[in-house]
C-alpha positions in Angstrom: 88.9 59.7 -16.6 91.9 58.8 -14.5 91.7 60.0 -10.7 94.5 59.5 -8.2 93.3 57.9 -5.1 94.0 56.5 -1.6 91.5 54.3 -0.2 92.5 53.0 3.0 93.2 56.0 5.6 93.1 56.3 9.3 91.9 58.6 11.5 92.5 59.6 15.4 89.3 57.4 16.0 91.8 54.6 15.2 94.0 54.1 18.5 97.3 53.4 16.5 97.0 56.5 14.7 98.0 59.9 15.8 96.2 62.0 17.2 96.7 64.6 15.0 95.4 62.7 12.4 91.6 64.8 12.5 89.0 64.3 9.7 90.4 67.8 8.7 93.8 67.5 9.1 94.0 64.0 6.9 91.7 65.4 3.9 94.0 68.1 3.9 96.7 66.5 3.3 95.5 64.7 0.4 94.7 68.2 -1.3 97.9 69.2 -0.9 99.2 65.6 -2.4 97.4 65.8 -5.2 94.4 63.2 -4.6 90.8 63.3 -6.2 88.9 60.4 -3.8 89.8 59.0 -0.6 88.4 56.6 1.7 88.2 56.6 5.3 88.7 53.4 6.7 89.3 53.5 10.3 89.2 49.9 12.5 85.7 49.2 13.1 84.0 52.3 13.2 82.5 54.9 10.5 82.1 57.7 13.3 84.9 59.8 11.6 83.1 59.9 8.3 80.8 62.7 8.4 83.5 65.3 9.3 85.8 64.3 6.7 83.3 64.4 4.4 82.2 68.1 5.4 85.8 68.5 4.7 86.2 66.8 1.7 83.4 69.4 0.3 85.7 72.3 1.2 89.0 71.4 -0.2 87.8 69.3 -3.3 88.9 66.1 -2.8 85.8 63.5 -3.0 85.4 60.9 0.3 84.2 57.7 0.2 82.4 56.2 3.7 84.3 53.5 5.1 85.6 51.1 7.7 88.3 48.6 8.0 86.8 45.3 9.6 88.5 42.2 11.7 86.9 39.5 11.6 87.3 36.8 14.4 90.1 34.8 12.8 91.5 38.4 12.4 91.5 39.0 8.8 91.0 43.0 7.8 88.6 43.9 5.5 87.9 47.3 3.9 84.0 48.2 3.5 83.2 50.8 1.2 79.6 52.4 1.4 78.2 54.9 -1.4 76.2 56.2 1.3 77.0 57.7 4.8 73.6 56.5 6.6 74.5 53.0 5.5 78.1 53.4 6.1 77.0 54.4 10.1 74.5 51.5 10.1 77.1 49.2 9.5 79.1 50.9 12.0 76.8 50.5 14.7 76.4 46.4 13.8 79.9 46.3 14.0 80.2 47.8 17.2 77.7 45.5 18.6 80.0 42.4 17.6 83.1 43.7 19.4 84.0 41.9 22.6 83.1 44.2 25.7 86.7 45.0 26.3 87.5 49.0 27.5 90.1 50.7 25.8 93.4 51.8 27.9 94.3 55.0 25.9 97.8 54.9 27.9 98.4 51.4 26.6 96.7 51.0 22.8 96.1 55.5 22.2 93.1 57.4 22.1 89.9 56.8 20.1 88.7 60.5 19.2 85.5 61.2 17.9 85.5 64.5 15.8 82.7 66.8 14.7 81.8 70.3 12.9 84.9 71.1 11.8 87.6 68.9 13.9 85.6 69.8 17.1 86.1 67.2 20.2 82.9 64.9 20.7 84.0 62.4 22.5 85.6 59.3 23.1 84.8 55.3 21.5 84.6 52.8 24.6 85.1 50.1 23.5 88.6 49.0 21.9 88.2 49.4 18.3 91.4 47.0 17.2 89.6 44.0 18.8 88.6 41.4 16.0 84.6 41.1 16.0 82.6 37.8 16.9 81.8 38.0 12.9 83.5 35.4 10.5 84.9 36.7 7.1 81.6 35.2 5.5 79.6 37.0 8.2 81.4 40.2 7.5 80.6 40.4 3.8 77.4 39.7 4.9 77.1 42.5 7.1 78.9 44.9 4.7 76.5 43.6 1.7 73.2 44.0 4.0 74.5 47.3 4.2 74.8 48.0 0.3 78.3 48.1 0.7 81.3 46.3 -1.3 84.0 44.5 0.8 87.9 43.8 -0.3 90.3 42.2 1.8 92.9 44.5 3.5 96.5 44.2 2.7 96.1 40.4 1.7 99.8 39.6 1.8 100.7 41.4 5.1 101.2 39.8 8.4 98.2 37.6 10.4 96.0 40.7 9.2 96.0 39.9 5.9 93.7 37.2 4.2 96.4 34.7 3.2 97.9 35.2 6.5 94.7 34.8 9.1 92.9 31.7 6.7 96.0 30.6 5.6 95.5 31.1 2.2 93.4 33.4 -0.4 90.3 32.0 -1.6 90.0 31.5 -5.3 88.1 33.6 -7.7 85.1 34.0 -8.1 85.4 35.4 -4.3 87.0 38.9 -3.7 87.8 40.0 -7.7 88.8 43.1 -5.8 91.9 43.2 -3.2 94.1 45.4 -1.7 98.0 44.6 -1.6 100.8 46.0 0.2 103.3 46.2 -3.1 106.3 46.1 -1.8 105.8 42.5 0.1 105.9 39.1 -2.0 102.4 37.8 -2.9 101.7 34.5 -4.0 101.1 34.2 -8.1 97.3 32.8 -7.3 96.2 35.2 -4.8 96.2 37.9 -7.5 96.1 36.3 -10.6 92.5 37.8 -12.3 92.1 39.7 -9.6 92.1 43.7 -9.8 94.4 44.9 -6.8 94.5 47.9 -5.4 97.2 50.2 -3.7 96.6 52.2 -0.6 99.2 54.1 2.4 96.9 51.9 5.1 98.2 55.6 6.3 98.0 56.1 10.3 100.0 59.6 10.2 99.8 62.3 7.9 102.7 61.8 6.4 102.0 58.2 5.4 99.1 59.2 2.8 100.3 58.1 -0.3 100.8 60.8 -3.2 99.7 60.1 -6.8 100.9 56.2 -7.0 97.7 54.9 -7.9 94.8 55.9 -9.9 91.4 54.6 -11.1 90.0 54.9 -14.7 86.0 56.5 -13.5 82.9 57.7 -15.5 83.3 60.6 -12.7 86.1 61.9 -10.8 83.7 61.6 -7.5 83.0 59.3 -4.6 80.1 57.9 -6.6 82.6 57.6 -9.6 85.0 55.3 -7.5 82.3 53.1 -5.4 80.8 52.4 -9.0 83.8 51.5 -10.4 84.9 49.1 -7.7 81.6 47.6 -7.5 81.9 46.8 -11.7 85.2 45.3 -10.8 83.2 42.7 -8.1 81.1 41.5 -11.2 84.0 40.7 -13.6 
């Protein structure tokens, strides 16, 4: 079975993304481009998850628990978690290794929590777009200890991306699964046997990709996707 997914989406918890981009408000907008399963991947936090879940149930479109980690030499990596207690445990670990540094709203944006239905909570602290104290090895340890699946973020972008922040991609059998940013160049070996996957990285609304990219599942659900990703990591 073939669903349409984006699996690497902001929310207003993240400070470079707009503020109008609620748990709501983004799982909306994936109805209404056609998406089955989403993830939400905002930078070093989870706290986002449970409302966009809640609103995931009401419009139909399945939502996968999820982060997007720095490490400290500043490589992104997406964590995906079958299950929302252990995606907010890893949350919480994360938060623990981010340097003690307050976030300026005026200067980096706002870091809104959301609850019951796009409600204000509250505000994160500490600045979320700080890299952790965590190494790549430590973060897939983290995100493993946490029965979670890690693939690197946008590989061949910028200082964020694998290649970019160690200087090159590891070789297989590491990270079978990446994510890619398709219009950049990519070097031949940092994919080659690897399955790659395409996401908006979408920080406004408009940004959420539309039905570019689809995954063959047993089950057009969360479950389906998180088990299909996780069969890619043992090929």
């Amino acid at each position: 079975m073939k669903v349409y997914c984006d699996l690497h989406i902001h929310t207003c918890l993240s400070p470079c993304a707009d503020d109008d981009v609620t748990p709501w408000n983004a799982v909306g907008m994936c109805k209404i481009k056609g998406l089955d399963v989403i993830a939400i991947t905002d930078h070093n936090s989870a706290l986002n998850v449970r409302d966009a879940m809640a609103a995931g149930n009401e419009y139909g479109v399945a939502v996968i628990a999820g982060m997007e980690i720095t490490s400290k030499e500043e490589a992104h990596i997406l964590a995906y978690f079958e299950q929302l207690n252990d995606a907010l445990a890893a949350s919480d670990d994360v938060y623990a290794h981010l340097a003690d540094v307050k976030n300026n709203p005026q200067l980096f944006g706002n870091q809104l929590i959301m609850q019951n239905g796009d409600e204000f909570a509250g505000v994160v602290d500490k600045l979320l777009i700080t890299s952790t104290d965590l190494s790549v090895d430590e973060v897939c340890e983290l995100i493993a200890r946490h029965h979670g699946i890690a693939v690197p973020a946008h590989i061949n972008r910028g200082g964020n991306g694998m290649i970019g922040a160690l200087g090159l991609m590891p070789f297989l059998p590491e990270y079978p699964v990446v994510e890619i940013v398709k219009h950049l160049p990519c070097p031949d070996y940092a994919i080659k046997g690897r399955f790659l996957l395409q996401s908006s990285d979408a920080h406004r609304l408009e940004d959420i990709q539309e039905q570019v990219f689809a995954l063959e599942v047993d089950e057009p659900t969360a479950k389906g996707v998180f088990d299909a990703l996780k069969a890619k990591m043992n090929v």
